[in-house]
C-alpha atoms as an extended CHARMM CRD file, in Angstrom:
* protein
*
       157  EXT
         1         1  UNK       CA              9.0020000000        9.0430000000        1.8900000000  PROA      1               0.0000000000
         2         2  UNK       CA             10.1670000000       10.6640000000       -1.2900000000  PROA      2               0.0000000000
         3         3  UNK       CA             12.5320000000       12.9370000000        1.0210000000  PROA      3               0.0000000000
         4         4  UNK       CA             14.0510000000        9.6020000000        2.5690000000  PROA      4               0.0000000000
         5         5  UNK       CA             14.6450000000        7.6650000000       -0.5320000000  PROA      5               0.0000000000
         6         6  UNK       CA             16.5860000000       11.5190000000       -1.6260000000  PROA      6               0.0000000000
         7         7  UNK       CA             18.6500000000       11.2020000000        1.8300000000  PROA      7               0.0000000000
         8         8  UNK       CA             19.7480000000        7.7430000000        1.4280000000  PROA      8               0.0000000000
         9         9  UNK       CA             20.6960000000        7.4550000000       -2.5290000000  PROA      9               0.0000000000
        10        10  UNK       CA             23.0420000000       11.0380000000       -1.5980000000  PROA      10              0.0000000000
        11        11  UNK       CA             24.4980000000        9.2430000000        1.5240000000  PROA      11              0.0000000000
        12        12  UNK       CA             25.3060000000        5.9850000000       -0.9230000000  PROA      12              0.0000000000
        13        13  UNK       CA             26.7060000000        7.7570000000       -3.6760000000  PROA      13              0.0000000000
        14        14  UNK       CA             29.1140000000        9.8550000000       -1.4360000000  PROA      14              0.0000000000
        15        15  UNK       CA             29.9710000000        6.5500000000        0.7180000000  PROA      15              0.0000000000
        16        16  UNK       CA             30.5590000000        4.9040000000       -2.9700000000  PROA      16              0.0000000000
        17        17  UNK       CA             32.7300000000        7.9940000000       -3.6340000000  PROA      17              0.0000000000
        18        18  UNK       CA             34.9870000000        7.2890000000       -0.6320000000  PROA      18              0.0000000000
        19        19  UNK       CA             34.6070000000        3.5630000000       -1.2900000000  PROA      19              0.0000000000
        20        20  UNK       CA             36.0840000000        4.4490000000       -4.7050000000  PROA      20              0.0000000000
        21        21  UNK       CA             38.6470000000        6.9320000000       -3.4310000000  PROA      21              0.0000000000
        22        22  UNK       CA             40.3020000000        4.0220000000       -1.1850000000  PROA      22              0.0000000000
        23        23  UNK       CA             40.0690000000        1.3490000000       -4.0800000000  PROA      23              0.0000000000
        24        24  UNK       CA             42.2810000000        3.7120000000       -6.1920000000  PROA      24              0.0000000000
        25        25  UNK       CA             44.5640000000        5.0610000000       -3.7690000000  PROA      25              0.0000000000
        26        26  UNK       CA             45.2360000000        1.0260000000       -3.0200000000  PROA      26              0.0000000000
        27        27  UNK       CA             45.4630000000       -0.0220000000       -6.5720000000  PROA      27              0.0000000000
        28        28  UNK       CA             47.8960000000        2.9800000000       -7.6700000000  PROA      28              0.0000000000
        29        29  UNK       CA             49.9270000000        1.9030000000       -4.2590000000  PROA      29              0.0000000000
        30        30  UNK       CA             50.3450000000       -1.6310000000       -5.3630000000  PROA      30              0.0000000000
        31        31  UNK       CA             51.2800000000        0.2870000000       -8.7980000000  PROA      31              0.0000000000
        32        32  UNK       CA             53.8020000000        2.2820000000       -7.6370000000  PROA      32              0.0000000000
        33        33  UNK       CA             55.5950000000       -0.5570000000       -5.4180000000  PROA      33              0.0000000000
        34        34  UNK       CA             55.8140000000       -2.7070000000       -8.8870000000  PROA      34              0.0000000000
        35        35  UNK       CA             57.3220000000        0.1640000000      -10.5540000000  PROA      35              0.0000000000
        36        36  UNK       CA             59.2510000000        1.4460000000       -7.9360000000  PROA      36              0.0000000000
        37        37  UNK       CA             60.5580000000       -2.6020000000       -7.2670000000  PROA      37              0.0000000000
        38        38  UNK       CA             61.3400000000       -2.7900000000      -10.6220000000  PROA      38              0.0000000000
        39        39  UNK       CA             63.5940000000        0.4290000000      -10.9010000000  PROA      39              0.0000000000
        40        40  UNK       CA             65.8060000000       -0.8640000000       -7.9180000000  PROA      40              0.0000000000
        41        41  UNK       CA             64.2130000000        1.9520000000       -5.5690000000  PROA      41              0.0000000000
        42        42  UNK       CA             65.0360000000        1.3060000000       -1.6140000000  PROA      42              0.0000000000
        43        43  UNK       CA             61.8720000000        0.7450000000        0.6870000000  PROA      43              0.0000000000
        44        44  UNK       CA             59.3830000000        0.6690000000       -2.5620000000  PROA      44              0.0000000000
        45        45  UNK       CA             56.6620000000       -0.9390000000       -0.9360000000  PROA      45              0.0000000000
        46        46  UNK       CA             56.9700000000        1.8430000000        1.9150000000  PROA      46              0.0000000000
        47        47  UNK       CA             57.0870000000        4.6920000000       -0.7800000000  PROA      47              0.0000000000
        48        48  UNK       CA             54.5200000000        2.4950000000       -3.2350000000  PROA      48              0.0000000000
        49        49  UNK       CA             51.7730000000        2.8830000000        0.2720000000  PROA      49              0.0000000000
        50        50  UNK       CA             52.6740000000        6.6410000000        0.8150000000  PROA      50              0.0000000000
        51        51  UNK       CA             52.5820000000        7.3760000000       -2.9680000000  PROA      51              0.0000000000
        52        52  UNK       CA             49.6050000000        5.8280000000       -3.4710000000  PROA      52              0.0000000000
        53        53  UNK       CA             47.8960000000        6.9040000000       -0.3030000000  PROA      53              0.0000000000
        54        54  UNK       CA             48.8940000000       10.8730000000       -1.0480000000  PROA      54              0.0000000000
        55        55  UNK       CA             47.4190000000       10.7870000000       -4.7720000000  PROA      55              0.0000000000
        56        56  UNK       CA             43.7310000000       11.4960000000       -3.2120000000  PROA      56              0.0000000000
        57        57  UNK       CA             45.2370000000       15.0280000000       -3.1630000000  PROA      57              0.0000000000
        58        58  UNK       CA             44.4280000000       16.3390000000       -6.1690000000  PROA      58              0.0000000000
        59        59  UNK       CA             47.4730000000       17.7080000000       -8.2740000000  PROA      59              0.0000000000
        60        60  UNK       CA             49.9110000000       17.9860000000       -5.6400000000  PROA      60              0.0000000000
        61        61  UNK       CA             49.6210000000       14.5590000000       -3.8480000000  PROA      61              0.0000000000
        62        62  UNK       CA             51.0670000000       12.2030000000       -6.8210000000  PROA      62              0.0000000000
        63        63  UNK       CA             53.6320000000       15.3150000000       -7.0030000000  PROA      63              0.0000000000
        64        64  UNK       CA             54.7040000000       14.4130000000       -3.1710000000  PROA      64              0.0000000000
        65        65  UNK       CA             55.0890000000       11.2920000000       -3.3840000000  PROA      65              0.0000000000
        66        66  UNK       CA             57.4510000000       11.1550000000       -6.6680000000  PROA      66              0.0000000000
        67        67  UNK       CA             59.6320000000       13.9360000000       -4.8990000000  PROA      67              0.0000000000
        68        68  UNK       CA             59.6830000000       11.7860000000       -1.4820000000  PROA      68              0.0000000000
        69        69  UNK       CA             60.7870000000        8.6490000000       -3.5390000000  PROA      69              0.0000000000
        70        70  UNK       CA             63.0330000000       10.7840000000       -5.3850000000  PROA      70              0.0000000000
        71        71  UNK       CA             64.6620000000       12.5050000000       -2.3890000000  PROA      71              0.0000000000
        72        72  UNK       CA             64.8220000000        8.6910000000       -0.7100000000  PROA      72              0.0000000000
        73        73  UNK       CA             66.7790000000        7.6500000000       -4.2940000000  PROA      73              0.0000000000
        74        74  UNK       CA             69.0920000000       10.7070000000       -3.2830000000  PROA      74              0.0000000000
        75        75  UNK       CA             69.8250000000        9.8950000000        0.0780000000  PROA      75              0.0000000000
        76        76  UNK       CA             70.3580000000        6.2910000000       -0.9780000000  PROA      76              0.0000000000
        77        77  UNK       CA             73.1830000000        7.1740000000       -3.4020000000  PROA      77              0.0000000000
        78        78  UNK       CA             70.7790000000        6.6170000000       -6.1760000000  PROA      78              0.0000000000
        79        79  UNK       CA             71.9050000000        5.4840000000      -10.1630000000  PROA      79              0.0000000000
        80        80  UNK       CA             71.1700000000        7.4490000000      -13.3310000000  PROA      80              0.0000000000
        81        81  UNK       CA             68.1660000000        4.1500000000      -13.5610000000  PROA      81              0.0000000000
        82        82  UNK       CA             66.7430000000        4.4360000000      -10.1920000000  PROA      82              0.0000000000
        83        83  UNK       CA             65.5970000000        8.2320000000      -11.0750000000  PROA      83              0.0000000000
        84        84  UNK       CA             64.9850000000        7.2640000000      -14.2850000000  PROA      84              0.0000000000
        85        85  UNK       CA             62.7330000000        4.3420000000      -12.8630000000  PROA      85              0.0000000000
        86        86  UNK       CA             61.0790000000        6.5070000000      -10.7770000000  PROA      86              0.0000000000
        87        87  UNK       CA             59.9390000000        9.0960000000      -13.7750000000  PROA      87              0.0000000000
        88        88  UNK       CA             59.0480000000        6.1570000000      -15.7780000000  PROA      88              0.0000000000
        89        89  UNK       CA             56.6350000000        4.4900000000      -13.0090000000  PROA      89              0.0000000000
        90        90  UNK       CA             55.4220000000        8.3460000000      -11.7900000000  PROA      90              0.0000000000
        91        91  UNK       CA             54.6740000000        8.9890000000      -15.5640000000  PROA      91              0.0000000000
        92        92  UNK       CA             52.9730000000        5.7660000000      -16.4010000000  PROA      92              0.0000000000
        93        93  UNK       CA             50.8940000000        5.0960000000      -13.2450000000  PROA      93              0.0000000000
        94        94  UNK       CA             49.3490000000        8.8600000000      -13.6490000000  PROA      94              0.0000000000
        95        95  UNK       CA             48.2130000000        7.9330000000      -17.3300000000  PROA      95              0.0000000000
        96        96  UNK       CA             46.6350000000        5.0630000000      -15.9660000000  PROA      96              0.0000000000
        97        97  UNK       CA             45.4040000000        6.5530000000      -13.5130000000  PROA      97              0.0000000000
        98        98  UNK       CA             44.0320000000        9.4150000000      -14.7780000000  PROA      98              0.0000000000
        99        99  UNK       CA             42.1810000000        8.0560000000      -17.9750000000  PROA      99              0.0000000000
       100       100  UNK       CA             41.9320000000        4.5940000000      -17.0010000000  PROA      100             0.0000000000
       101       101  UNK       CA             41.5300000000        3.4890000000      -13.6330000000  PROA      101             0.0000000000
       102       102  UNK       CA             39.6220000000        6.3120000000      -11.5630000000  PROA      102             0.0000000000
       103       103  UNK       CA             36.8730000000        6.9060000000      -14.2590000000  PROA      103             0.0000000000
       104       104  UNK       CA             36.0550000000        3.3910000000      -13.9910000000  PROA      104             0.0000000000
       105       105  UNK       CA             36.2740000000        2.7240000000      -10.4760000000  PROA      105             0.0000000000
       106       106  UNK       CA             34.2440000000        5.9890000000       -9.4440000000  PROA      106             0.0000000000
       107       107  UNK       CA             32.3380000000        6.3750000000      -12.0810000000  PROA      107             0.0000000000
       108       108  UNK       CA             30.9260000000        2.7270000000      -11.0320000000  PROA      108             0.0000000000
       109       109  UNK       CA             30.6820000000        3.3770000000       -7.3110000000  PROA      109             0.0000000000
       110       110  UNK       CA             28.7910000000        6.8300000000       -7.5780000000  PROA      110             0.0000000000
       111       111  UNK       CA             26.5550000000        5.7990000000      -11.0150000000  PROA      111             0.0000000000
       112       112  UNK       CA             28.0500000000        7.7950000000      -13.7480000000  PROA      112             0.0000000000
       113       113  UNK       CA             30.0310000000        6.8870000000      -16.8290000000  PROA      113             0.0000000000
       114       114  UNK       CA             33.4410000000        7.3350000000      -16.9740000000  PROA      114             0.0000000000
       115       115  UNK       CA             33.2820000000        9.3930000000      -19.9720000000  PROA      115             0.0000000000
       116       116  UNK       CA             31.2890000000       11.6060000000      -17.5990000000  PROA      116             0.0000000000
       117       117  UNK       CA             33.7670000000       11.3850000000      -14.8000000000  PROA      117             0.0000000000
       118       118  UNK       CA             36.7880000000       12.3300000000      -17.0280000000  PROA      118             0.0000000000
       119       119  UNK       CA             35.4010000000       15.3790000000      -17.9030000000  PROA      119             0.0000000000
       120       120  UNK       CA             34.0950000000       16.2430000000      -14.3460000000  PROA      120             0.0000000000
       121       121  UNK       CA             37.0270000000       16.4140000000      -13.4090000000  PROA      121             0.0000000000
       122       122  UNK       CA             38.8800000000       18.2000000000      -16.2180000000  PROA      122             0.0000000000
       123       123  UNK       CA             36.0640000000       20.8050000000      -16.1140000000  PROA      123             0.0000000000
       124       124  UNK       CA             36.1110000000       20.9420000000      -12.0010000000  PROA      124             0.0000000000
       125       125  UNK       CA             40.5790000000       21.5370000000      -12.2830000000  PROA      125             0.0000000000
       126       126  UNK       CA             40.2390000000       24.0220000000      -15.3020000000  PROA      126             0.0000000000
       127       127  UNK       CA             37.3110000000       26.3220000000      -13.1820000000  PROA      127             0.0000000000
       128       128  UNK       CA             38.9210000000       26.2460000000       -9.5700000000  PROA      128             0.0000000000
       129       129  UNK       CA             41.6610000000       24.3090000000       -9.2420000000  PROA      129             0.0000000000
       130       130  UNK       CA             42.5590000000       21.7290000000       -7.0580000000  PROA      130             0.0000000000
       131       131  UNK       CA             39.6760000000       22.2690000000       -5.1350000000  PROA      131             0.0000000000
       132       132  UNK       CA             38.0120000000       21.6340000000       -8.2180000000  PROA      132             0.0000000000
       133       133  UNK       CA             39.4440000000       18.6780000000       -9.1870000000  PROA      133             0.0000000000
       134       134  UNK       CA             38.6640000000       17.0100000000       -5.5690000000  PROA      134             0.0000000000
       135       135  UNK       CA             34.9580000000       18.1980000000       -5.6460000000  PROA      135             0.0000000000
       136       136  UNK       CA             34.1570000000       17.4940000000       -9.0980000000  PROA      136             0.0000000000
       137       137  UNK       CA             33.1830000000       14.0660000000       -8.9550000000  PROA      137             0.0000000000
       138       138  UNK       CA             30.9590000000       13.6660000000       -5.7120000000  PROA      138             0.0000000000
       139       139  UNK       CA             29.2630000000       17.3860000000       -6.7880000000  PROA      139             0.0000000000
       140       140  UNK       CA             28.5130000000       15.4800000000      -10.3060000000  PROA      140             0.0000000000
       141       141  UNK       CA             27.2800000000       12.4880000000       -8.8630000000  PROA      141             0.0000000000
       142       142  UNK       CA             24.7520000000       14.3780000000       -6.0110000000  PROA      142             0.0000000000
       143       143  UNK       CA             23.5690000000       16.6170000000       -9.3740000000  PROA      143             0.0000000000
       144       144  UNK       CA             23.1260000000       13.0180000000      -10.9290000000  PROA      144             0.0000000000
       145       145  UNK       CA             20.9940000000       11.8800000000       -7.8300000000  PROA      145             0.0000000000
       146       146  UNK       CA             18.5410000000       15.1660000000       -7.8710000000  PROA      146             0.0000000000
       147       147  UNK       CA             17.9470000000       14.6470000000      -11.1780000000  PROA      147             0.0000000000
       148       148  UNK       CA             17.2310000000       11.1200000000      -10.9860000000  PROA      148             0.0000000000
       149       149  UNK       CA             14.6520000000       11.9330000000       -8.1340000000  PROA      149             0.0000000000
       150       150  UNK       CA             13.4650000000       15.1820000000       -9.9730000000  PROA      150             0.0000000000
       151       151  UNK       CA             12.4390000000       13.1620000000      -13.1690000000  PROA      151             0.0000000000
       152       152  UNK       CA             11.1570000000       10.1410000000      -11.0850000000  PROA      152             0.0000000000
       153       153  UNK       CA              9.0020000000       12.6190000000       -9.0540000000  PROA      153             0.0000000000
       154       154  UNK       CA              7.6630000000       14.6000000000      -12.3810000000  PROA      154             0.0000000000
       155       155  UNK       CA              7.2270000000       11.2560000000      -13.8650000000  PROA      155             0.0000000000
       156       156  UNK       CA              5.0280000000       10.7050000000      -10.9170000000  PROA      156             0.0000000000
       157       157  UNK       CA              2.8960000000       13.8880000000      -10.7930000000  PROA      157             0.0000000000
């Protein structure tokens, strides 16, 4: 029973990982579009989706979507504002993003604070990388569920 119960809280906190993953790849999307909108930017809420949708790469996704937007600004005959729009939205979104919106949204869906979360994922990018940064979080969280089970089970014994 015990080995169950183990099974199905790691298969919920992973599916509240992804869960999480898609809520913040839709929010900084919508994000992006405003911003994007705003600066004057030609097919924003096409480059708001792909922006948004890339940033669940770590590092390098919210990196290929500025320099997509930016390279759609070029071939657009872009203004001094539009590139300066785009900086301004890339720059802001990020911060909000990175301290605000994803430590709260996954650190709700897989049980963990977002204190907790910020520095998962700080720690996971400084040791390894990008590959850090993407497995820091759900590797956190399935630590969080053995050691849930491990104290429930020695509380038991």
């Amino acid at each position: 029973m015990a080995d169950d119960s183990l099974v199905r809280d790691v298969g919920r906190t992973l599916g509240g990982y992804i869960t999480g993953q898609i809520k913040v790849a839709a929010i900084l999307a919508c994000l992006y579009a405003i911003g994007y909108a705003i600066a004057g930017v030609p097919f924003w809420p096409l480059l708001g989706a792909i922006s948004g949708a890339v940033n669940v790469i770590p590092i390098v996704g919210s990196l290929i979507g500025v320099a997509l937007t930016a390279y759609v600004v070029l071939l657009n005959d872009g203004t001094l504002w539009n590139y300066l729009g785009v900086l301004i939205t890339f720059v802001v979104v990020q911060g909000l993003e990175g301290f605000w919106i994803t430590p709260r949204i996954l650190g709700h869906r897989v049980g963990l604070s977002p204190l907790y979360v910020f520095f998962a994922v700080l720690l996971g990018g400084a040791m390894f990388g990008p590959i850090g940064v993407l497995f820091a979080v759900p590797v956190l969280a399935l630590l969080g569920v053995l050691w849930r089970h491990a104290t429930k089970r020695r509380a038991t014994v």
